[in-house]
C-alpha positions as a Markdown table, in Angstrom:
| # | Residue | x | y | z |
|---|---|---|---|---|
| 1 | Unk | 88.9 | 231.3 | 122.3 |
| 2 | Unk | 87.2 | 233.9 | 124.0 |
| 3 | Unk | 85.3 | 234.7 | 120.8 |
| 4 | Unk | 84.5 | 231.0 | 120.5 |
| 5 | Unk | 82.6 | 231.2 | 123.6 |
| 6 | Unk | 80.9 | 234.6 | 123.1 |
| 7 | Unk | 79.8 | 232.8 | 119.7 |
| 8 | Unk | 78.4 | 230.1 | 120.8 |
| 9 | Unk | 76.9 | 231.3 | 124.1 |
| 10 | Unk | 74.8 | 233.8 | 122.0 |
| 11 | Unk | 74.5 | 233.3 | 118.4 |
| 12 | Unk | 75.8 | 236.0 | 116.2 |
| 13 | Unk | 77.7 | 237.5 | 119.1 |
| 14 | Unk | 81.5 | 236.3 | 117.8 |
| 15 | Unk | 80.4 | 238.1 | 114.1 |
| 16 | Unk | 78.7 | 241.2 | 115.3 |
| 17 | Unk | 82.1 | 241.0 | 118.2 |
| 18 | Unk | 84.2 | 240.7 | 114.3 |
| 19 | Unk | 82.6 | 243.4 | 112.5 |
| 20 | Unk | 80.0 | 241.8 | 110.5 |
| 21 | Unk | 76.2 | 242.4 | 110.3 |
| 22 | Unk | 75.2 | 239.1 | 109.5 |
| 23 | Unk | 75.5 | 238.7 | 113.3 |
| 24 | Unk | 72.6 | 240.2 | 113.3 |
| 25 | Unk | 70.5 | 237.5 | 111.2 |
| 26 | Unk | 72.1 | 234.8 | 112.8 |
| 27 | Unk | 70.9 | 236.5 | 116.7 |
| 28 | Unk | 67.6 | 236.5 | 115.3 |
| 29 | Unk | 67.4 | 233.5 | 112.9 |
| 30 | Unk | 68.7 | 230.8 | 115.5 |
| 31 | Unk | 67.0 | 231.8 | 118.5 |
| 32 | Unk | 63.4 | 232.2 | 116.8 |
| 33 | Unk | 64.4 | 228.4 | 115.1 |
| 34 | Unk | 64.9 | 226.8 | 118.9 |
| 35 | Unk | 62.1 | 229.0 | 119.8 |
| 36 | Unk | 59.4 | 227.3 | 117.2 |
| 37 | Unk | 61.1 | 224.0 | 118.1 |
| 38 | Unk | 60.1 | 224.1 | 121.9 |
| 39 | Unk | 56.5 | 225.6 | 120.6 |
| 40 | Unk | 56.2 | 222.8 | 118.3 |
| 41 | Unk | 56.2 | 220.5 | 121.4 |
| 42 | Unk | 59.9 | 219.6 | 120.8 |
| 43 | Unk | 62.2 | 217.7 | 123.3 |
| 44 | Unk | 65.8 | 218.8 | 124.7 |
| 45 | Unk | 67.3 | 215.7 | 125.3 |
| 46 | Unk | 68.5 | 214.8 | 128.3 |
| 47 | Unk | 72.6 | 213.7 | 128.7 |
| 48 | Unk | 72.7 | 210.4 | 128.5 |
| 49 | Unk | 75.3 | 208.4 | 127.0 |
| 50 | Unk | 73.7 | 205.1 | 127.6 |
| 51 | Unk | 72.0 | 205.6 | 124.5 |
| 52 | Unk | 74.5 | 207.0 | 121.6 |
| 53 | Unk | 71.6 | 208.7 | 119.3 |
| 54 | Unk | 69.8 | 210.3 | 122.7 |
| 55 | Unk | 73.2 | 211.8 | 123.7 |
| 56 | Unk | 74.6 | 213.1 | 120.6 |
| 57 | Unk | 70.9 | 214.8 | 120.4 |
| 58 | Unk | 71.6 | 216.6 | 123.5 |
| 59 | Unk | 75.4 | 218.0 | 122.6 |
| 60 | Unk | 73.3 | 219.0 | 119.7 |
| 61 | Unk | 70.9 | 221.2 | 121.7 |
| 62 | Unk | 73.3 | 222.1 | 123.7 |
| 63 | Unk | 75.0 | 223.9 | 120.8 |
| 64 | Unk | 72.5 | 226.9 | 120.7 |
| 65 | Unk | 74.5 | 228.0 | 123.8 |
| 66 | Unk | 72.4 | 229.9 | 126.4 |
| 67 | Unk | 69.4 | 229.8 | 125.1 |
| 68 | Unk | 69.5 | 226.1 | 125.9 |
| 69 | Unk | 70.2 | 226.9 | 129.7 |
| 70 | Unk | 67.1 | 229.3 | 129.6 |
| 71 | Unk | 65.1 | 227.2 | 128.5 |
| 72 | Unk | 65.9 | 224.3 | 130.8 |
| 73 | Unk | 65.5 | 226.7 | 133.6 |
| 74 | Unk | 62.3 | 227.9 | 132.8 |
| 75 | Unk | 60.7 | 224.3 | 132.0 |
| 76 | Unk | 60.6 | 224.2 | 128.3 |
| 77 | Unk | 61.7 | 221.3 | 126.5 |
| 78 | Unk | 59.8 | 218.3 | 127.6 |
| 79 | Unk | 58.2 | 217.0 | 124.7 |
| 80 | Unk | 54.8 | 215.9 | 124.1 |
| 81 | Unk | 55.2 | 212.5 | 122.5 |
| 82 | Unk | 51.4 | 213.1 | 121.0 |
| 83 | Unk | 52.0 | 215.7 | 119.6 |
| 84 | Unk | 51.8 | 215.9 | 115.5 |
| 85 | Unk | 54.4 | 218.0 | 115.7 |
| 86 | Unk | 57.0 | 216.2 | 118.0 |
| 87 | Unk | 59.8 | 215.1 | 115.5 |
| 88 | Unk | 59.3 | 218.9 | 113.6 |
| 89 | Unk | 60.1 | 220.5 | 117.4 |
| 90 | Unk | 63.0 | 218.0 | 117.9 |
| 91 | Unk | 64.3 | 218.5 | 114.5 |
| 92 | Unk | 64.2 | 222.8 | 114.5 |
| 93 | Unk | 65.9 | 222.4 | 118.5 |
| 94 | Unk | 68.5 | 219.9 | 117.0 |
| 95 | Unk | 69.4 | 221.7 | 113.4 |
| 96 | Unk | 69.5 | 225.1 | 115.4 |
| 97 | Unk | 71.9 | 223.7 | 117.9 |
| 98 | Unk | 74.2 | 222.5 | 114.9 |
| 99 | Unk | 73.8 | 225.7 | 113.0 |
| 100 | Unk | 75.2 | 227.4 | 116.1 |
| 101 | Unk | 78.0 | 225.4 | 116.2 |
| 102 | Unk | 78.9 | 226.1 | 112.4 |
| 103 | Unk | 78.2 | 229.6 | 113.0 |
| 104 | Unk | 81.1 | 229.6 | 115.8 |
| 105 | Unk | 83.1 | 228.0 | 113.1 |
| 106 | Unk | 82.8 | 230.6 | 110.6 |
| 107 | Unk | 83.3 | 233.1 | 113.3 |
| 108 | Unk | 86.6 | 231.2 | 114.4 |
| 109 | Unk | 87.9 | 231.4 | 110.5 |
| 110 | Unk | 87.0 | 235.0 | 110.1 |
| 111 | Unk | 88.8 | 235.5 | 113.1 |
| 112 | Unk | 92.1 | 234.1 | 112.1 |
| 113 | Unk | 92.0 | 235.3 | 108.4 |
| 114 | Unk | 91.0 | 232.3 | 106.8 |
| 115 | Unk | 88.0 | 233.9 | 105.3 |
């Protein structure tokens, strides 16, 4: 479990943590995809389960792990509606949070032996 967390709190930490260099593309390769997200004018969603679509959104952010948490902290996320590029943003934060979590997956299955 403790690799599970280390995996998903900073992506590519539970593969470099098992061995394997592609840890290395996936610490780069997620980050820089929330990254161009947020500078694409991209929206973390808040948690909100009053509206379904809004609130799986954010469990998807969230899944980038502490990246997320930085960026919250320092004020990035909010969106700019107007922007051209609004949905683009949304959709790298989104897919970047739900590579993350399959990336904690694969680490979990290499872990046990199943790959």
């Amino acid at each position: 479990m403790l690799l599970c967390l280390a995996s998903w709190a900073i992506p590519g930490a539970g593969h470099l943590w098992l061995g394997r260099r592609k840890g290395l593309v996936f610490l780069l390769a997620l980050p820089l995809m929330f990254a161009v997200g947020l500078g694409v004018h991209g929206r973390l969603f808040p948690i909100d389960f009053s509206e379904p679509l809004v609130g799986l959104a954010a469990l998807a952010d969230l899944g980038i792990g502490l990246v997320y948490f930085l960026a919250r902290a320092f004020g990035y996320g909010a969106g700019e509606v107007l922007a051209v590029t609004y949905e683009y943003g949304n959709a790298f934060l989104i897919v970047a949070g739900l590579l993350n979590m399959l990336v904690v997956i694969d680490a979990y299955d290499v872990a046990v032996g199943r790959k």
